[in-house]
N, C-alpha and C positions, 0 to 999 in steps of 0.2 A: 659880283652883284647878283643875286636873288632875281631870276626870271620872271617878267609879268604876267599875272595869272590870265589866263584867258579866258575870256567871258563872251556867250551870245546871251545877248536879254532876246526872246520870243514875246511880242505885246502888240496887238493890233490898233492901241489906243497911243496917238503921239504921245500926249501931253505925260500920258504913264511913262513913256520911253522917255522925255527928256527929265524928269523928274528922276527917275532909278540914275541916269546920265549925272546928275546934277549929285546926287547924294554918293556915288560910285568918287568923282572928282575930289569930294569934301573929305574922302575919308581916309585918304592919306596912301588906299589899297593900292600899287602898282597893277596897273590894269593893262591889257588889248581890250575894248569893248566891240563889239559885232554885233549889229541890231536887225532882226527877222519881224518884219509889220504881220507878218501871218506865219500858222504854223505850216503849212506846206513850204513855204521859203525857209523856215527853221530848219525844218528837218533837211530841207535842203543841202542848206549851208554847216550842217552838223554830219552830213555825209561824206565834204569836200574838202573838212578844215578836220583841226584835232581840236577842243575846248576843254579846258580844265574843269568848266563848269555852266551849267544854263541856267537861266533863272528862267523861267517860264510863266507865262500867266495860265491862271486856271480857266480860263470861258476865252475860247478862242472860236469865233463862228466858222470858220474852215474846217475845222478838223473837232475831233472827241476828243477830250484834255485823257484819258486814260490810254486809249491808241496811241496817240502822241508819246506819251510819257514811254510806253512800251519798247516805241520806236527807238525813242534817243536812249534808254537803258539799252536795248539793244545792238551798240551801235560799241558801249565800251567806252572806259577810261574817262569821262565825263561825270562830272557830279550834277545831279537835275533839283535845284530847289527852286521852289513852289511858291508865286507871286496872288496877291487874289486881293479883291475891294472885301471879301465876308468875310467874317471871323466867325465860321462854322466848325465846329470841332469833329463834327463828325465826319465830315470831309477830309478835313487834315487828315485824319487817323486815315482814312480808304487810300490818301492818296500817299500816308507813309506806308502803309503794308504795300502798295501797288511798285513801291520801290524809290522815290522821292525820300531826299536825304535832309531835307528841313521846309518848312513850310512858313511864309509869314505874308500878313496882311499888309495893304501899300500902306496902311497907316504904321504902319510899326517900321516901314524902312528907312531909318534915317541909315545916316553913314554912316555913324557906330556900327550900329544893330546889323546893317545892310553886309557891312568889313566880318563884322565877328560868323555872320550866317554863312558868309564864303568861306571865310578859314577851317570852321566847324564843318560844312559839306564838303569839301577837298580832307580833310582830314580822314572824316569819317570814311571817305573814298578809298582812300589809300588803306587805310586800316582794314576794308573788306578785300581790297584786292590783296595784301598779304595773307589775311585770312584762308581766303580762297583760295591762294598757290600752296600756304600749308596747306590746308584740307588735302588738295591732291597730292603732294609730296607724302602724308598722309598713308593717302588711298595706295598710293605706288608701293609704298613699304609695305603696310599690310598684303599687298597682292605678292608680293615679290616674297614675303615671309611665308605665305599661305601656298604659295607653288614651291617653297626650298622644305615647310614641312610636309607636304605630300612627297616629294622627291625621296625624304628621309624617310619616309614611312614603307613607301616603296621599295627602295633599300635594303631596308631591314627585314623586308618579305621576301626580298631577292635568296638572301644571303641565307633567310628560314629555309626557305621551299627549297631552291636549284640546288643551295650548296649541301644541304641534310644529302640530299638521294646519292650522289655519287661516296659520300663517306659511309652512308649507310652500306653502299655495294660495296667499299674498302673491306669494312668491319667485317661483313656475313663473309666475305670468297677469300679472306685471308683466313678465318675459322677452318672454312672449308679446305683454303689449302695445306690448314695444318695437318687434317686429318688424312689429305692423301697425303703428305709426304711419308706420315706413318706406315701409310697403307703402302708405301711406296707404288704407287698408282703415277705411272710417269705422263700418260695421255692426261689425265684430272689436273695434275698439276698445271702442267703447261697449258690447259685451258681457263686455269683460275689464274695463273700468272698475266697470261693478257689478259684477262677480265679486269685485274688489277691496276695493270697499267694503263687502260682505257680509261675505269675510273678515275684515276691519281691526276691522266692527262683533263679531262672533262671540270675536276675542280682545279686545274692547275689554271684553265682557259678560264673559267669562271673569274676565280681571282685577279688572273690581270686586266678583265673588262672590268670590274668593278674598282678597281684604284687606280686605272686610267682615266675612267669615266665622274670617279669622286675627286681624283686630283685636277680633269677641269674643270668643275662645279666650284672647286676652290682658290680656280685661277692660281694654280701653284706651278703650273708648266710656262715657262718661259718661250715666250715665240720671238725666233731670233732669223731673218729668213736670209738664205743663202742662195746661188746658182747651183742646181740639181740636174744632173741628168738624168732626164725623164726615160730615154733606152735603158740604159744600163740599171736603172733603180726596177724598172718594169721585169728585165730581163731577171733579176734577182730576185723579185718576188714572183715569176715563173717557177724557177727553179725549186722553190721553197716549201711550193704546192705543186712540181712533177712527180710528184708519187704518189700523193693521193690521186690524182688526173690519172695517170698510169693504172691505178686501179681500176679505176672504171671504164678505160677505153677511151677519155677527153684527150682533143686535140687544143694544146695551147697555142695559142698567136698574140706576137708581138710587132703592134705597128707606131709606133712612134718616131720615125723617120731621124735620129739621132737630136730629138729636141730637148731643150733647156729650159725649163722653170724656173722661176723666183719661189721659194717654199720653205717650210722647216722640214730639215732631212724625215726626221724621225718621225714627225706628225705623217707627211707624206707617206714613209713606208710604212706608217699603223695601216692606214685610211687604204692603200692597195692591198694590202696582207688581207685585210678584214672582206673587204670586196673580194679578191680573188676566191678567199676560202668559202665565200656564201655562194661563188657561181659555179663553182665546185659541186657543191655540196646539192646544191636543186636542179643540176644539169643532171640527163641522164646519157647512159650509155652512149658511146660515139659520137656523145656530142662536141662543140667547140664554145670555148672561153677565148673572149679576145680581149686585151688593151690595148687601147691605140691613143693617140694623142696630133694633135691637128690644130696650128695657128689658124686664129681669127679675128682681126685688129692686136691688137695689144695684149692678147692674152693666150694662154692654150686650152683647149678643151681639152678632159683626159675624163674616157672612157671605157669601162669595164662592162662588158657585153656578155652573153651565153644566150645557149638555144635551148635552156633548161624547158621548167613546167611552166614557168610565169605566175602570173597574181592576177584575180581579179581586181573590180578598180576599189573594191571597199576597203581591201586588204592591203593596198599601195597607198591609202589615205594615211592608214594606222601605222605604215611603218617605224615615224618617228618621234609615236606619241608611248612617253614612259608609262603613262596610267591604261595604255591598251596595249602591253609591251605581252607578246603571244612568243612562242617554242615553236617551231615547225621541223620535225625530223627529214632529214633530206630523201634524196631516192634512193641513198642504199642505208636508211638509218641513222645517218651522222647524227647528234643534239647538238644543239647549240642554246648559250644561255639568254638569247633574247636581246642583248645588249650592245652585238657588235655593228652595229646600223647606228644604232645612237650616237655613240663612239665617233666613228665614220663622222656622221653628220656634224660632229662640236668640233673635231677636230679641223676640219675643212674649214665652217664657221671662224674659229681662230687663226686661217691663215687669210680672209678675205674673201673666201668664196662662197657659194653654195650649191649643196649637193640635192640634187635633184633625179626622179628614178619614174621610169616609163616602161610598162610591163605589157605583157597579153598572156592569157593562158595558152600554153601550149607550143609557146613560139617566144616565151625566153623573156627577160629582163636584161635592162641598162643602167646604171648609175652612170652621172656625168657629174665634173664640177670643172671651174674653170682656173686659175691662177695665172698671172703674169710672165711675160716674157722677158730676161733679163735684157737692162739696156748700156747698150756699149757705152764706154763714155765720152770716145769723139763723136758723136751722136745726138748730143743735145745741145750744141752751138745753136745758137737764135730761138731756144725751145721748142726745138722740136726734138721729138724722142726716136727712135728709131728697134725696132728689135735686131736682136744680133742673126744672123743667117745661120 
């Protein structure tokens, strides 16, 4: 059965309250009725209850019939039609634009008239509130299409700019090398050979940021999350950057105390790979790179440290905004395409966490994010979870 609609009549005048009462009974409406003698008790009682609908009187000596009205519009989900002894039209009108959903004279409320003006203002009610959830459903697409074609456009500039320069260094030192091989010029050579392989390496790095980074924009990467050794994973992406580190004199350290995350293997070793190699890369001379990792409640914190150059704080704002997406060559030179911080950040993002980075000039930067601790499974008898030691 068809819920009674809910009604506060607002009317300072009995005989009007028992009369709307009397035509409300007649007309067959399933009703709750709730009567407010003044509009401060209205609005009262329209704060404390839900109502389908108010019928209000227009001249209420407590309160301004427009305030009022403001009010209960304010307030949601309620339909506000408009009771009144004049049949002023110019009134009606101020008081449909003011946001009243039908207007009628006590003379014209019979029960019919009285039945059909609720159903018509609950109706109309309804019809603005889907209205108004499209509109925003609306607003969200368009906003979400207007941030995926800036993205694309970005992109496309990425792939112009970054990716031209190191092919263009392919094209010109592979010319060149042709002409020393002729010249049999064995020093040239060997200096346009790594020239070559730098570049080859540079859009190699390029390319995998960019269809890692496009394949999660497409949610085409599967997050499947597993128990990960967080030592041995750390230790592995030490390894991987001891040569570069080697070169410039960097001491690496690993503190993770033999700990275990909950994580996607692969996403996890992007997101350190990419970290290690930026603390790397803006660490100078003698410095130290560290990961470490550290339970805290229910989760681990894993952090990637250096005693690089650092950032000022305008430059740490911008790190993981694609439309302010900057190049910074490291301390001995490295490029990098701008991209692997983003990366980092979506990837963490899709495993539940977030990655967050606190810098100083001159005294080095940190990247932290957090992920959970696996839990044993005789561990959660009576709900409680437990992390595994």
């Amino acid at each position: 059965m068809e819920a009674p609609t809910r009604i506060l009549l607002i009317d300072d005048d009995a005989v009007d309250r028992a009369s709307v009462r009397r035509a409300l009974k007649k007309s067959g409406l399933r009703h709750d009725l709730t009567e407010a003698p003044d509009g401060t008790t209205g609005l009262r009682l329209a704060r404390e209850a839900a109502f389908d609908c108010v019928l209000l009187d227009y001249r209420l000596p407590d309160v301004d019939t427009f305030d009022l009205l403001a009010s209960l519009l304010g307030l949601g989900g309620q339909a506000v039609l408009m009771l009144t002894g004049e049949a002023d039209q110019e009134i009606a009108l101020r008081l449909m634009r003011a946001g009243a959903l039908d207007y009628l004279t006590k003379a014209e409320a019979t029960p019919s008239s009285l039945a059909r003006a609720i159903r018509y203002a609950e109706a109309r009610r309804g019809f603005q509130a889907e209205l108004a959830q499209a509109r925003r459903e609306a607003e969200a697409k368009s906003l979400e299409l207007d941030t995926l074609n800036r993205q694309k456009s970005l992109l496309f500039s990425i792939i112009a700019h970054d990716l031209r320069n190191p092919f263009q260094a392919l094209l010109g030192l592979s010319e060149v090398l042709g002409k020393a091989v002729v010249a049999r010029d064995a020093a040239s050579i060997e200096r346009r050979a790594n020239g070559i392989h730098e570049a080859a390496s540079q859009a190699y790095a390029l390319l995998e940021s960019l269809f890692s980074w496009a394949s999660l924009q497409m949610d085409t990467l599967a997050v499947s999350v597993t128990d990960v050794d967080l030592d041995a994973m750390a230790a592995e992406v030490m390894k991987g950057a001891s040569e570069a580190a080697a070169d410039k004199g960097l001491t690496l350290v690993v503190r993770c105390d033999g700990l275990v995350v909950r994580a996607q293997r692969d996403m996890l070793a992007t997101v350190l790979r990419n970290l290690m190699s930026n603390a790397v890369k803006f660490t100078l001379p003698g410095g130290t790179v560290t990961v470490a990792g550290r339970v805290e409640g229910g989760e681990v914190e894993i952090s990637v440290a250096d005693t690089g150059v650092g950032m000022p704080p305008g430059k740490v704002d911008d790190l993981f905004r694609l439309d302010r997406r900057t190049t910074t060559n490291g301390t001995a030179g490295e490029r990098g395409s701008g991209l692997g911080l983003l990366l980092c950040r979506d990837l963490v993002e899709r495993q539940g966490g977030v990655l967050t980075v606190s810098s100083a000039l001159d005294r080095g930067t940190t990247f932290r994010f957090r992920l959970p601790v696996p839990v044993a499974p005789d561990s959660v008898a009576g709900g409680v979870a437990a992390p595994i030691p």
